[in-house]
N, C-alpha and C positions, 0 to 999 in steps of 0.2 A: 878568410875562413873557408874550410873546407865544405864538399856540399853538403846536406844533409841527411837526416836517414831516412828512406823511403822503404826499410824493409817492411815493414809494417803495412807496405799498400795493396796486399794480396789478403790482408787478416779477413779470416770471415765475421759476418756480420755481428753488431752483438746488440742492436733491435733492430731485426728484419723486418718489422710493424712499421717501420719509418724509410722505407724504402725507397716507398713514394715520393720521400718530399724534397722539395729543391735545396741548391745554396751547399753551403759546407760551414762547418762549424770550428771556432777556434776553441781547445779546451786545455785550461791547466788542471792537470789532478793532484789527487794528495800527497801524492810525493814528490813535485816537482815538474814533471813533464810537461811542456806543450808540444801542443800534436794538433795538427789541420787533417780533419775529415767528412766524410759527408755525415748524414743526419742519422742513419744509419749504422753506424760506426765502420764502414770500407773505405779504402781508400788513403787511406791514415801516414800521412806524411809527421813524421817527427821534426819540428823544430828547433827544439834543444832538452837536453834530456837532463836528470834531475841531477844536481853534484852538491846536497847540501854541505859538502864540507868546504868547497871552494867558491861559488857562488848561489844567489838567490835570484827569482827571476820573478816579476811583476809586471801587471797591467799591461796581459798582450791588447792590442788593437789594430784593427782593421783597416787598409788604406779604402776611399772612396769607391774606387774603380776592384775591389773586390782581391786585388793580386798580389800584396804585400801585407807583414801582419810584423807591429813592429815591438818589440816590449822593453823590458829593462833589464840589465844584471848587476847586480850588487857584490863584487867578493868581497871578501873578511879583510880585505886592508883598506875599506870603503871604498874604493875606486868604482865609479859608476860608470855604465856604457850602453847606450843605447843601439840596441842590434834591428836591423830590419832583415826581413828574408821573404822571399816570392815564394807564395804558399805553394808552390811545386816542388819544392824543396832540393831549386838550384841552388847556388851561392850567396852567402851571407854578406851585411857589410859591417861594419861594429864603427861606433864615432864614441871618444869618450866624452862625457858630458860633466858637468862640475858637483853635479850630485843623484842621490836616487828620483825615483818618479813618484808623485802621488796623483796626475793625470798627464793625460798627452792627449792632442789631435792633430789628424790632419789636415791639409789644406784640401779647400776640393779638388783642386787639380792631384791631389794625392802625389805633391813632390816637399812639400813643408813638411816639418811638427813643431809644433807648440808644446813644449816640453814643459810640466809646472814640476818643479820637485823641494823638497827639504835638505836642507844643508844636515848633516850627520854629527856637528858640534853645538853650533847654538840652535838647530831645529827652524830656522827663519825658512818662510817659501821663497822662491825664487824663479824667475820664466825665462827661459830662452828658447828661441826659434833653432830649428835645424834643419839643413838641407843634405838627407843623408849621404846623398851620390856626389857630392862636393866638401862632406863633412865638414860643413860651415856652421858657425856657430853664432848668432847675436844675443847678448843680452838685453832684455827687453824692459826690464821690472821686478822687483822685490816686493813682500809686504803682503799681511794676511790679513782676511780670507784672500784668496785667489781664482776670480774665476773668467774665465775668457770664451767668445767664438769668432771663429772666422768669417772674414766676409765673404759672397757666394762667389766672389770671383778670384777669392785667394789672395788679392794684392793687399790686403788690411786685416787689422784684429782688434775687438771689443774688447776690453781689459779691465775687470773691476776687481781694484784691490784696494782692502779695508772701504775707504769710502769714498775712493776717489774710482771715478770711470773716464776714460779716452780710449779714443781711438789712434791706433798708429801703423807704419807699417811693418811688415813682416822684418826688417833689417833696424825696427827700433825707432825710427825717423821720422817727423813732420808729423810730430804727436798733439791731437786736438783734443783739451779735456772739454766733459759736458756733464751739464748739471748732472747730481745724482743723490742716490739715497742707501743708507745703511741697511736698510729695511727689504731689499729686494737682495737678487743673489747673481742669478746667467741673465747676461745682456746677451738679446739675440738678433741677429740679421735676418731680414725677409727684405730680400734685395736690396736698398739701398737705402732701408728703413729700418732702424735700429729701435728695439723695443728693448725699456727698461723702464724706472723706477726715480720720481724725484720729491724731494721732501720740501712741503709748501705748509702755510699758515695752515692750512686743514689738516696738514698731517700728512704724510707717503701717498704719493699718487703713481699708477700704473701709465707711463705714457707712450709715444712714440714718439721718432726724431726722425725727421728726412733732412738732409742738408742740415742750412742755416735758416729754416724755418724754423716759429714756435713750437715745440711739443703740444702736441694733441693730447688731451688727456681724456684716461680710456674709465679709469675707475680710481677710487679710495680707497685704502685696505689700512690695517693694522698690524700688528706684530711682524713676522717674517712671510714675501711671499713666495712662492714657486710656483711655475708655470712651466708646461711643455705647449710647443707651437704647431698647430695642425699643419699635415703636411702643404694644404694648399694656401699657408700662409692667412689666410683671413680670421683665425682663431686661434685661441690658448684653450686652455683646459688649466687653471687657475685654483689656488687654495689661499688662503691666506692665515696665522695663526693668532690671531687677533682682531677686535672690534674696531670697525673704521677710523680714521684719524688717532690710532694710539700707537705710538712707537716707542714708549716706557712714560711718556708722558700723554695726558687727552688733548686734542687742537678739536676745537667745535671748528663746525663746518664754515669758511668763509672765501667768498671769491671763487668756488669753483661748482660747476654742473655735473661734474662728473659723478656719477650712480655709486652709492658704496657696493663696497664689495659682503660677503655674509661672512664673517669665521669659521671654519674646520669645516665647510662646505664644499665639493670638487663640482667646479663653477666653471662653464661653458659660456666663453665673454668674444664678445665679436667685435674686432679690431676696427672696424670702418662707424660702426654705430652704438659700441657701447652695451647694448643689448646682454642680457644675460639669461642664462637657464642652470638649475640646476643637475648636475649628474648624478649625485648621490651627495646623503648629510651625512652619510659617516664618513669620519676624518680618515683621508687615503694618508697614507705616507710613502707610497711609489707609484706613479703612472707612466705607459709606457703608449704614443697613439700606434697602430699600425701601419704599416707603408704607404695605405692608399688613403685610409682616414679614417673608413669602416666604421673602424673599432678600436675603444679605448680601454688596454690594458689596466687595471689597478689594482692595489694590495693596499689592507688593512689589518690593523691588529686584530686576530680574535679574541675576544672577549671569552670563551667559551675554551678553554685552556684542552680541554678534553686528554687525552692521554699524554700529551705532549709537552715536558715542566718548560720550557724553555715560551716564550713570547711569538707564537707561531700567526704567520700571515696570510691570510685569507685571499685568493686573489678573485677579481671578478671580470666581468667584461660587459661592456654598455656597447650597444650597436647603435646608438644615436636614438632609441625609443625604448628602450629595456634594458636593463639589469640582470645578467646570468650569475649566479656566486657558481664558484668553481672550489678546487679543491684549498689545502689548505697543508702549509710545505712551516719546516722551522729554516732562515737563510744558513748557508754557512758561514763559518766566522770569517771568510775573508768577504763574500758578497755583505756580510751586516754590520762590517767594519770599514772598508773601504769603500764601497758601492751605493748600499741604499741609502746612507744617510745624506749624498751626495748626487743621486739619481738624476736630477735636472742639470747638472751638467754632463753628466756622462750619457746622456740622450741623445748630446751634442755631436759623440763620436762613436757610440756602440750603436748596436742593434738586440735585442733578446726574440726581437720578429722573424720569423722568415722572408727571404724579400718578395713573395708572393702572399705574405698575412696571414699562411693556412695554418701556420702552428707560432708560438711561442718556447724559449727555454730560460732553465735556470737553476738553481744548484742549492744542494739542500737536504732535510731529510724530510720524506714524505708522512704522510700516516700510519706508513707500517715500519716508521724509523728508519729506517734505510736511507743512509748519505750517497748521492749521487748529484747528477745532472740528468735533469728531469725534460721529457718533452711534451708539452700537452698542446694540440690542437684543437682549433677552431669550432669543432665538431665536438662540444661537449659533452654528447653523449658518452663517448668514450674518456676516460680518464687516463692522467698522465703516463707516458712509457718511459721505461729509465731507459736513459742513452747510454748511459754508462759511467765507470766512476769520475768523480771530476768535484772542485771546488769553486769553479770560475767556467763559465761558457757564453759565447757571444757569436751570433750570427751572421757570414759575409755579407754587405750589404747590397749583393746582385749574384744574381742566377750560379753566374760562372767563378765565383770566387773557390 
């Protein structure tokens, strides 16, 4: 591929209010475009520019180390291709892959992807690994739902699909399945310690796996649960949608210690003892923590519809002793169709953070209707500034991306 366009990197600013803030932001807009810029809107390297007659392009994402941003293209003869490109807007590389994407990640060494996508005939998920700069490709797994993360070292992947969970390696190999449960969704690594979900006489238990030791069991829950994992690993931020031990049927409590969990509650559960605290009873349906811990992003339905006919989200933020409500955005149709319903795992490989915590973004129309990408910082006083137009935005996940 040819390089990329960087005319765009002399554009003047279009929120100079954000000037200040670090990192650089990946954005697709409404017609198409992804573009890597600062926060700001300078700097603006074009990634691939809009061709809806010939191709579609989805789920750009971030490599670790901040310096690749990789997404998908789809043309009209379905031929699917995964492109990566060094946000400087050198040289591309394109690997075709056997279908479109409905997530990706990478590996933390930022030299994998975990590629999940849908077949274009009978719609079935299907994962394969890819290593773009060898355009290697493994098949890994089929079979829905789909959801996976990587181990911190890169050499393994967590793989829960429909109901089955293992572990294996990135090339498909020396695959160890482990108990598990319908009722949970991202299995997640915190070093060599796999947290997930197994279903026992009492009904869905929250546990954790080290090795070939017994699971630890952390809590009870009911209906479906999701969790995002603080970043210093020692806690979740926890919901569950259902009453303890019911997973369409009731299991009374038997055989186990472990603390239930509360319904529609966003519950703060601490991995070594069980312990629990409430963050809020109103039922969140997106959390997001910040880089360092601080602070936990969340959004909930407003009840309070106000000018807005659409099911507009309220977000707020808990500093670990308080509760701030903030403004109150409607998602766009690609963030409320691909993204939030799906949030906990794509926590796995985005960011909506700054990598320094001071602001948050995200895309949408605000209270005075206006569709854009939105940046509101940490400093609530001041209310959200539009970054500019866009449908999709995610944050590099280090200073210098």
């Amino acid at each position: 591929m040819p390089p990329l366009d960087v005319a765009d990197a002399a554009a003047a600013p279009s929120a100079p209010e954000l000037s200040d803030l670090t990192g650089r932001l990946v954005v697709l807009d409404g017609t198409g475009n992804l573009t890597v810029m600062r926060p700001d809107g300078t700097e603006r390297v074009i990634l691939a520019k809009s061709d809806a007659e010939r191709r579609m392009l989805s789920h750009p994402t971030w490599s670790p180390d901040g310096r690749q941003v990789a997404w998908t293209e789809l043309g009209l003869d379905d031929r699917a291709s995964l492109v990566v490109a060094p946000s400087d807007g050198s040289e591309a590389s394109r690997t075709e892959v056997p279908f479109p994407s409905v997530y990706m990640a990478w590996d933390p060494r930022s030299e994998q992807i975990a590629f999940v996508g849908r077949d274009v005939e009978d719609g079935s998920l299907g994962m394969v690994t890819v290593a773009p700069s060898a355009g290697v490709i493994n098949h890994i797994d089929s079979g829905a739902p789909f959801y996976l993360d990587w181990a911190p070292t890169g050499e393994g992947l967590a793989i829960h699909v429909a109901n089955r969970l293992a572990v294996v390696l990135p090339d498909g190999g020396d695959r160890v399945n482990i108990p598990s449960s319908g009722s949970f969704r991202v299995p997640t690594f915190v070093g060599d310690t796999l947290i997930h979900a197994i279903d026992t006489e009492s009904g869905p238990i929250l546990v954790t796996s080290t090795g070939d030791a017994e699971p630890v069991e952390i809590a009870r829950f009911g209906g479906t649960l999701a969790y995002t994992v603080h970043p210093d690993g020692e806690r979740v931020a926890a919901l569950a949608t259902g009453p303890p031990g019911f997973d369409g049927d009731r299991h009374e409590r038997a055989g186990t210690e472990a603390p239930d969990l509360s319904p529609n509650e966003l519950t703060l559960i601490d991995l070594s003892t069980g312990s629990q605290s409430i963050v809020d009873d109103r039922r969140a349906v997106v959390w997001h923590w910040s880089p360092n811990g601080d602070r936990l992003l969340f959004g909930t339905f407003e009840q309070q519809r106000s000018h807005l006919t659409e099911y507009p989200i309220r977000w707020h933020m808990w500093d670990g002793t308080s509760t701030t409500d903030l403004g109150i955005f409607v998602p766009s149709a690609l963030l409320a169709s691909q993204y939030l319903p799906f949030f906990d795992q794509f926590e796995r490989s985005m960011s909506v953070w700054s990598p320094d915590g001071s602001a948050f973004v995200y895309a949408g129309r605000g209270e005075d209707r206006e569709a854009a990408v939105w940046v509101q910082r940490t400093d609530v006083e001041a209310g959200p500034s539009r970054q500019g137009p866009g449908v999709f935005a995610a944050w590099a996940p280090s200073p210098e991306g």
